[in-house]
C-alpha positions as CSV (number, residue, x, y, z in Angstrom):
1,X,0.0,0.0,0.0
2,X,1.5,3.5,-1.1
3,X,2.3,5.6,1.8
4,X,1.0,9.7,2.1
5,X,3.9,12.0,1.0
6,X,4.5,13.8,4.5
7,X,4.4,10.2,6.3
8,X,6.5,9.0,3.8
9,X,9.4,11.8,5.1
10,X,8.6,10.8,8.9
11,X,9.2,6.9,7.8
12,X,12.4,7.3,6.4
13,X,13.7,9.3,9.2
14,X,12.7,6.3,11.8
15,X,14.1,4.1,9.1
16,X,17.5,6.0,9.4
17,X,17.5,6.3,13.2
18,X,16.4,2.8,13.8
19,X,19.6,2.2,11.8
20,X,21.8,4.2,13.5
21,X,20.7,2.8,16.9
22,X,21.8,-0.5,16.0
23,X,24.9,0.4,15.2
24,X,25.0,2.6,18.0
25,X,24.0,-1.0,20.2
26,X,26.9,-2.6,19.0
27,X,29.4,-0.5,20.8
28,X,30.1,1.2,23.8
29,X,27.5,4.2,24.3
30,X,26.6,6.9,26.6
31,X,23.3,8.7,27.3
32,X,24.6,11.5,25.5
33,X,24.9,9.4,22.3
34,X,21.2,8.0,22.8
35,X,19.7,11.7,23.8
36,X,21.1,12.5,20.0
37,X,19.1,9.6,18.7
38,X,16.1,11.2,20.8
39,X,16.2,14.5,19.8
40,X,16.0,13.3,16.0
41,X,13.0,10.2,17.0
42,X,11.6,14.3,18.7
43,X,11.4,15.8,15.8
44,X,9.9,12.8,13.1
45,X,7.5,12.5,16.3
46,X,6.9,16.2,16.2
47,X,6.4,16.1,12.5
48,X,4.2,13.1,12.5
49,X,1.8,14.4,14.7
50,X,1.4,17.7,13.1
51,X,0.7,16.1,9.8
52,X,-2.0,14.3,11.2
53,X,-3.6,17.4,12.9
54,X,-5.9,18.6,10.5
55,X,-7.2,14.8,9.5
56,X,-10.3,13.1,10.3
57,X,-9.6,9.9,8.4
58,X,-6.4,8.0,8.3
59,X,-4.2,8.2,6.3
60,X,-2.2,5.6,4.1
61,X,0.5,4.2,6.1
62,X,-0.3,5.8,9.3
63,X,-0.7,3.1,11.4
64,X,2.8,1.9,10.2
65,X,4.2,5.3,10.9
66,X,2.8,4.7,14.1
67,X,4.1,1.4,15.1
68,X,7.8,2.5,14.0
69,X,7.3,5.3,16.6
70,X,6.8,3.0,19.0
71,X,9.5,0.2,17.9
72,X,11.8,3.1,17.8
73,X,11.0,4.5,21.4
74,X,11.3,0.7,22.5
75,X,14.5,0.2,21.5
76,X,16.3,3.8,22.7
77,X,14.6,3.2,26.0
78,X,16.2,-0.4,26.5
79,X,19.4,0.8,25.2
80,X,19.4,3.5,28.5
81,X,18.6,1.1,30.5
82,X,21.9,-0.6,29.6
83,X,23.8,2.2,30.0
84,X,26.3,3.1,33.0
């Protein structure tokens, strides 16, 4: 199923940080390094929701969107809890 324009944007930024904290997981990291990766999940977040503001229906790919939010918020919050 195609994916709206302005959730398509917020996906590929998950997409990149999702990345980024897996490579992130396989070394030695601080707080600081995940609060980076938080700040950028901040702003998709920030830009998801105001996209979906002014809807009454959703749109295609939202609950996807949605659900990446979530997986990504899962794994930055585990990853501080393994931190010293």
């Amino acid at each position: 199923m195609p994916m709206a324009k302005d959730l398509a944007n917020v996906h590929d930024q998950l997409v990149s940080i999702a990345k980024d904290s897996q490579a992130l997981a396989r070394r030695k990291h601080s707080a600081d390094d995940i609060s980076v990766l938080q700040r950028r999940l901040s702003v998709a977040e920030s830009e998801y929701n105001s996209s979906q503001n002014d809807k009454n229906y959703e749109a295609p790919g939202q609950a996807q969107v949605s659900e990446e939010i979530d997986r990504v918020h899962h794994i930055l919050s585990s990853m501080l809890q393994r931190t010293d």
